[in-house]
Structures are given as structure tokens and as C-alpha cells.
C-alpha positions in Angstrom: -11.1 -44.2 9.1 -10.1 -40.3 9.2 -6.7 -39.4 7.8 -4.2 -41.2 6.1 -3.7 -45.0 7.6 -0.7 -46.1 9.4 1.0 -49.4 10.2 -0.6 -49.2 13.2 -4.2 -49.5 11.7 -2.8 -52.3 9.4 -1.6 -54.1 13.1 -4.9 -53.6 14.4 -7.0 -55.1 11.9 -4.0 -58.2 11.4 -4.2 -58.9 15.4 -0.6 -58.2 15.4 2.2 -56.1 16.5 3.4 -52.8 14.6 6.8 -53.9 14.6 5.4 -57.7 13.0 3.9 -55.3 10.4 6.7 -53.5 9.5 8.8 -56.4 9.1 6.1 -58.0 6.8 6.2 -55.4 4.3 9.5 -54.9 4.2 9.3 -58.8 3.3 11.1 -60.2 6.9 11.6 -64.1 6.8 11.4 -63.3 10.4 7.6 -63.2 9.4 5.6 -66.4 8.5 4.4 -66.5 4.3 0.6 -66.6 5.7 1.5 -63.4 8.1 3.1 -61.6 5.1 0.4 -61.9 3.0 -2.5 -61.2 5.3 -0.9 -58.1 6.6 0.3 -56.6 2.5 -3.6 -57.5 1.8 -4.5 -55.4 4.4 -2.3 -53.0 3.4 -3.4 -52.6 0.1 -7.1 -52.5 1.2 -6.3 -49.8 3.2 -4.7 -47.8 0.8 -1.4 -47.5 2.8 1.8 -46.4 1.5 5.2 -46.4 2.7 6.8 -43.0 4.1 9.9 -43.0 1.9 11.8 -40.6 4.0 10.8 -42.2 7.1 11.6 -45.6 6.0 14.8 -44.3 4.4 16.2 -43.4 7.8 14.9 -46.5 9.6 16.9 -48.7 7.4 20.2 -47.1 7.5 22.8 -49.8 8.2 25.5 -47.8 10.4 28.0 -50.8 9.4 28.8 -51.3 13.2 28.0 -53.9 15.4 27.4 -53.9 19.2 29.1 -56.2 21.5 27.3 -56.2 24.6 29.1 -58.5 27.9 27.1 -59.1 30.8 28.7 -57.6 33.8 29.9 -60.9 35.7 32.2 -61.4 39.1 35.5 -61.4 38.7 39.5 -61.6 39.8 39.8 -57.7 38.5 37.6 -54.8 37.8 36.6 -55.2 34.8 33.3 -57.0 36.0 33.8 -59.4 32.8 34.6 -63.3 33.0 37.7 -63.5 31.4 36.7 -66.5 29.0 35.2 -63.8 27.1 37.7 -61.1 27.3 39.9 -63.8 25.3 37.4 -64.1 22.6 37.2 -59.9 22.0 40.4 -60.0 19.6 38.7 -62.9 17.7 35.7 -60.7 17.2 37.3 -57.3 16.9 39.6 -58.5 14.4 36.2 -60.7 11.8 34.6 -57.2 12.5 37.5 -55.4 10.8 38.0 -58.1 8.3 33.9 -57.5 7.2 34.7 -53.8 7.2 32.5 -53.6 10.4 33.1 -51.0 13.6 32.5 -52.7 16.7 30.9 -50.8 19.8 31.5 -52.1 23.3 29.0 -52.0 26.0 27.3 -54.0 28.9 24.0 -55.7 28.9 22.1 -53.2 31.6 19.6 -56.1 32.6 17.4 -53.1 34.7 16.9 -51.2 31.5 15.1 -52.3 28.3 18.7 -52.4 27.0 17.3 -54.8 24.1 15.4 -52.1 23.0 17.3 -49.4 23.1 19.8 -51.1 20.3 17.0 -51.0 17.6 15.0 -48.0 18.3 18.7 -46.0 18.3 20.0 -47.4 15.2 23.2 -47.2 16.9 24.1 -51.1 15.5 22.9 -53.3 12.7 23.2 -55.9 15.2 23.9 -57.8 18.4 26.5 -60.4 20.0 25.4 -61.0 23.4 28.0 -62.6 25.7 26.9 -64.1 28.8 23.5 -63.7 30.6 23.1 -64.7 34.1 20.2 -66.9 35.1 19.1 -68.4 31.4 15.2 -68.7 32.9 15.4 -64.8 33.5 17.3 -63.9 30.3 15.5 -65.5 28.1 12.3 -63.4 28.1 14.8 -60.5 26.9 15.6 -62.5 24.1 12.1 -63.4 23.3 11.3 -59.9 22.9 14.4 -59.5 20.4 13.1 -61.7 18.4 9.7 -60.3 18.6 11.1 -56.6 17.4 13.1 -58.1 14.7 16.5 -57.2 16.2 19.5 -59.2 14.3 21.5 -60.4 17.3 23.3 -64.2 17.9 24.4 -65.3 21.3 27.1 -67.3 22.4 25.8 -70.0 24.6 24.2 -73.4 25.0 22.3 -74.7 21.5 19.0 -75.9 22.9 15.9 -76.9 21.0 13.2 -73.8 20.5 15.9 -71.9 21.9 15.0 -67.8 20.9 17.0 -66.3 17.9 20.9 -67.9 17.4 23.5 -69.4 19.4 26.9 -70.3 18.9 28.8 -72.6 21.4 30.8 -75.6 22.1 29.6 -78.8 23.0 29.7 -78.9 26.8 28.3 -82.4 27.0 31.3 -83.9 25.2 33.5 -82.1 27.3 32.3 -83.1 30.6 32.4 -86.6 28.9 35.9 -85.8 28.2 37.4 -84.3 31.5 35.6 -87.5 33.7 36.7 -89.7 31.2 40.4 -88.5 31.9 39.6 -88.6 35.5 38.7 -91.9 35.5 41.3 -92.8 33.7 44.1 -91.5 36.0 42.6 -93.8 38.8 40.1 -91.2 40.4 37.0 -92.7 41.7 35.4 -90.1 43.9 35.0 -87.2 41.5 33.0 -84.2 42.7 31.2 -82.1 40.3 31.4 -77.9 41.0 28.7 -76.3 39.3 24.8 -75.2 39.0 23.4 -78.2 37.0 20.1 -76.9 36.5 18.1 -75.0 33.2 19.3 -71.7 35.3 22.8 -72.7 33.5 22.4 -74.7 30.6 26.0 -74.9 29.8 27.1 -76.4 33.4 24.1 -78.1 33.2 25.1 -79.9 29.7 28.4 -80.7 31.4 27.1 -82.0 34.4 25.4 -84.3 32.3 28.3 -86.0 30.0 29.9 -85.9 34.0 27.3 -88.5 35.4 26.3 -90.4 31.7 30.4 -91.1 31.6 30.3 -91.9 35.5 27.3 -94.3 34.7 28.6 -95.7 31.6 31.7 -96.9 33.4 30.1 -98.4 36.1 30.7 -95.5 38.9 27.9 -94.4 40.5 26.8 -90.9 41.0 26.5 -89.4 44.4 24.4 -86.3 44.9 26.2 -85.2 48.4 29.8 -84.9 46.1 27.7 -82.4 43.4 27.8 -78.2 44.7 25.9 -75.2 43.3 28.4 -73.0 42.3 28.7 -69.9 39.5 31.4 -69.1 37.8 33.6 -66.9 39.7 36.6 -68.1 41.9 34.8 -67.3 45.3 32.0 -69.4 44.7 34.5 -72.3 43.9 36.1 -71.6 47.4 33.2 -71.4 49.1 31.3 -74.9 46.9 34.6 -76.4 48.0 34.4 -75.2 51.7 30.5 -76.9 51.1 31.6 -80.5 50.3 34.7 -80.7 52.6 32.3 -80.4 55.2 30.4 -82.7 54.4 32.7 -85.4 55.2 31.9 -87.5 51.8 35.5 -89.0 50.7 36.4 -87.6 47.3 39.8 -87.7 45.0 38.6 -85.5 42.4 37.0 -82.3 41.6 35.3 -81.6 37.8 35.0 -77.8 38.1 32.4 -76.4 35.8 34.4 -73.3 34.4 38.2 -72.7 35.8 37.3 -69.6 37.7 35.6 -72.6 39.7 38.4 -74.9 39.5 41.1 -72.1 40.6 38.8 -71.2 44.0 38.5 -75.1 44.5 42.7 -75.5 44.4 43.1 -72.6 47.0 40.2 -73.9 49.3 42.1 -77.2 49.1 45.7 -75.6 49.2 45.0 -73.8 52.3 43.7 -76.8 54.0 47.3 -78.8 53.1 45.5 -81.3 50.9 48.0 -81.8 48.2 46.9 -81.5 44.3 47.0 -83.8 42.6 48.6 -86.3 44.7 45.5 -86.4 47.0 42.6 -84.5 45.2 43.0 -83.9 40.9 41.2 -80.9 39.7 40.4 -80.3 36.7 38.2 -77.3 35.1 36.5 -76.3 31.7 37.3 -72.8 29.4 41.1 -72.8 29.5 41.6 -69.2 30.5 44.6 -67.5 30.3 44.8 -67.8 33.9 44.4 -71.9 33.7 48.1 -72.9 33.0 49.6 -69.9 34.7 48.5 -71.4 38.5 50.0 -73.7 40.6 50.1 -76.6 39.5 48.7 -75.8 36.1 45.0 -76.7 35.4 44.1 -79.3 33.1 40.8 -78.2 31.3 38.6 -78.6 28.6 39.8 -75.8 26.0 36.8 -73.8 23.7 38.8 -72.5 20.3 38.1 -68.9 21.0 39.1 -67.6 17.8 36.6 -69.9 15.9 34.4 -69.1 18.5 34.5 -65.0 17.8 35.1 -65.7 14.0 31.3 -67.7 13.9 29.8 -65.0 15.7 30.5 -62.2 13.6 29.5 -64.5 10.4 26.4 -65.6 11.5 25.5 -62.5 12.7 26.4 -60.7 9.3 24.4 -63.8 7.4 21.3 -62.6 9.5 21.7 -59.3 9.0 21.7 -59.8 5.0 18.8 -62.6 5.1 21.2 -65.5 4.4 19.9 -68.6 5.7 22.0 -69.5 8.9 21.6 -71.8 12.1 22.6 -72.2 15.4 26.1 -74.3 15.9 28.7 -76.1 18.1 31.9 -77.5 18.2 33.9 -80.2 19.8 36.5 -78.8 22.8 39.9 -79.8 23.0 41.1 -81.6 26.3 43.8 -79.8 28.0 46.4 -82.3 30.0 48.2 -80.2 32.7 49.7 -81.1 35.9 46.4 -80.5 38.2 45.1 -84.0 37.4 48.4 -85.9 37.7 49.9 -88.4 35.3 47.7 -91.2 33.4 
């Protein structure tokens, strides 16, 4: 070997990545104990010393972290759902509280935006909020995990799921919101929503939709279960779907309540009267849920605990404190959409 050896010899001879070696020596958890010590043997056999300069400036902690939203559909301009607009005061405010700066951005899903975070240093490290088609997105988080970058999601907690995610336990909410359904007297409930691993949180919900169905002796009909995403056109438009095709229904379980509110104006313009003929009900509680007519009920996500966990976990990942992914119970929201019990 000519020269003085680099990290990149030491990934070379380890079968590994440079970035894998990098985090070894600097002693990463991310790395596994048997990877540590191969590589530092290596290491030493090779003679190979740290740049202290170099490594100096790599390691800088800019004490800000980046909030990055996925550009999603919606009422405005803002091209953000508006369940997370509510949570940005949660997290702004934990940021401040940790003595952290916060930088806004948007996920640009063409670029290798998850690499541009760590090779700029411009953040110690990353919330993500919202992602699009999870089978996609999920190669991008992969390779976050691959480079080491500290970041925590919020999203649907799923086994062998890459890196962290905080969320709220869709299952028991759809559970919840056809339980009230049911209870109320509806028989025919339709279910709005993409219930597939594209969409793991409708998909979650979808499911405590038809278990609760099943478990009280309803049976589930495909032809009264829509594709839809969450944006109030494609509720219009999923609605539009199953009035045509002619399957009686009394109910509609909205998957988020940009859903639910293009449901109510698809029904609304076709004179059927909510909730006297069809109950809606939705799942979020945006701001936007108890301000339409009638008001929606809905299955409410504490967005100030929700903002508040990220910033924690993401700070206990940062420092190397053990951490794991979590979820909390939703609070039912009853509102005039879904009539009296």
C-alpha cells in the first residue's frame, strides 16, 4: 500500500462501506460489536490514524434540527396536509425548550435529499413528516440508516421497520370510530381509504374497521371499501366511486378528514342528508374537522405529545441514548356528523 491509508482502504479490506467505517471508529451503536472490532483491527494493522482537523469539522453539532414535510395536496397552497401543520408549534416550541434551532424544508423526493442533510452538516438531525407511497419511501430511509443519519419519523410503527417512528395507534382508532358507528345503529359502513402496505396507517385502520365489523357480527363487503389518499378531492371523487355503484350504505369511515370533508360535499351536493341518512365520520381531527357543516366526529391524534416525542427521541439518538419506536392511544371525537347514540 503506497501513501498513508485511509478509511477507504480499511472499507475495502472489512467488505464494508466507508461511511460503516467511520461510524465504527468513532464507536456507533449503529454498528454491530463484531463489525466494530473487525474494522478497529484493521485499522490498527494498517496503521491508520484519525485526521483530527478533518474529523473535528465532521462532528460539529450545529444545534439545529431539520424538519423536512413532504409536499402533499391540499385545500391551500401550502402543499402541506394540515394534520401536520398543527403539529409544527408542538415541535418548534420542544426545539426551543432543548435550546435547538429548527430549519424548515420539504422532502425533494427527485433529489438525494437524504443525503444532502449529512454531507452539509446543515442539521444534527431529521423529523420526516409524511412520505407518500411507504413501498417507495422506504428505500430512502434504508439508506439513512445505512449513512448513519440521526432522523425519526412520524408514521406507522411496523416490525423491521428502518430507523424510528413515532405514531398513534391507527388500529384502535378504526376500532374506535366503527365501534361508534355501530353503535348509533349504522349497519352499512363504507370504508374511504388505500388499505394496502402503500399506506400503512390507512391500512392499520382499515383493519380495526373490518376486525370490529367481524367481531360484531357484520360482515365486510369489498364493493363499500374505495382507494382514496388523503386530500379532499379524492374523498369526492372515492365517494362519487361507491354511489355509483349502487351498494346501499348508511355510513362512511373516512380514513383521514381531508377524506371525510370531500365525502360530506360529494353527499351534500347530491341532497343526501348527513347524518340523518349517511353518518360520516373521519380520523386526525384537523382544525378544519369541527369548523364544517355539520361538524365531523373523528378520531383525535394529541398533536402536542405527538411533536413533543419527536424532538425527544430524536435528541436521545442524537446523544446515543437508548430509544424505541412508540404509539399512543387516539381520543374519539363525538360531533354532530355521525348523529346521536
Amino acid at each position: 500500500m503506497k501513501g498513508k491509508p485511509t478509511s477507504f482502504d480499511i472499507a475495502y479490506q472489512a467488505g464494508v462501506s466507508q461511511s460503516t467505517v467511520s461510524r465504527a471508529l468513532r464507536n456507533s451503536p449503529l454498528v454491530s460489536a463484531d463489525t466494530r472490532k473487525r474494522i478497529q483491527e484493521i485499522a490498527r494493522e494498517l496503521h491508520y490514524t484519525v485526521d483530527k482537523n478533518a474529523s473535528s469539522l465532521r462532528t460539529q453539532h450545529p444545534g439545529t434540527l431539520a424538519l423536512l414535510f413532504f409536499e402533499d395536496p391540499s385545500p391551500d397552497e401550502s402543499q402541506i396536509n394540515p394534520f401536520f401543520l398543527s403539529m409544527l408549534g408542538s415541535i418548534t416550541r420542544a426545539c426551543a425548550k432543548q435550546g435547538y434551532d429548527l430549519l424548515i424544508s420539504f422532502q425533494q423526493l427527485s433529489k438525494d435529499w437524504h443525503a444532502d442533510f449529512r454531507d452539509s452538516n446543515k442539521a444534527d438531525g431529521i423529523i420526516l413528516l409524511g412520505y407518500g407511497d411507504y413501498l417507495t419511501y422506504r428505500s430512502k430511509l434504508e439508506k439513512l440508516v445505512e449513512q448513519g443519519t440521526h432522523f425519526v419519523r412520524w408514521g406507522a410503527v411496523e416490525k423491521d421497520q428502518p430507523g424510528l417512528s413515532i405514531g398513534c395507534d391507527n388500529y384502535q382508532g378504526g376500532c374506535a370510530i366503527t365501534s361508534h358507528l355501530l353503535a348509533v345503529g349504522r349497519r352499512q359502513i363504507a370504508f374511504l381509504g388505500t388499505a394496502s402496505g402503500q399506506y400503512p396507517e390507512f391500512a392499520e385502520r382499515y383493519h380495526g374497521y373490518a376486525d370490529t365489523l367481524l367481531r360484531q357480527g357484520s360482515q365486510v363487503e369489498p364493493k363499500l371499501r374505495v382507494d382514496a389518499l388523503s386530500a379532499q378531492q379524492s374523498g369526492y371523487d372515492a365517494t362519487t366511486t361507491l354511489l355509483a355503484r349502487g351498494m346501499p350504505f348508511d355510513a362512511i369511515f373516512a380514513a383521514s378528514d381531508l377524506i371525510a370533508i370531500g365525502a360530506m360535499q360529494a353527499l351534500s351536493e347530491r341532497g343526501i342528508r348527513i347524518p340523518e341518512q349517511v353518518s360520516v365520520a373521519g380520523f386526525d381531527d384537523i382544525p378544519m374537522a369541527s369548523c364544517v357543516n355539520p361538524s365531523l366526529t373523528t378520531a383525535s391524534q394529541d398533536t402536542k405529545r405527538a411533536g413533543e416525542l419527536l424532538v425527544t427521541s430524536l435528541l436521545k439518538r442524537i446523544n446515543g441514548e437508548p430509544v424505541e419506536s412508540a404509539m399512543y392511544p387516539v381520543q374519539l371525537m363525538v360531533r354532530r356528523s355521525c348523529g346521536a347514540r
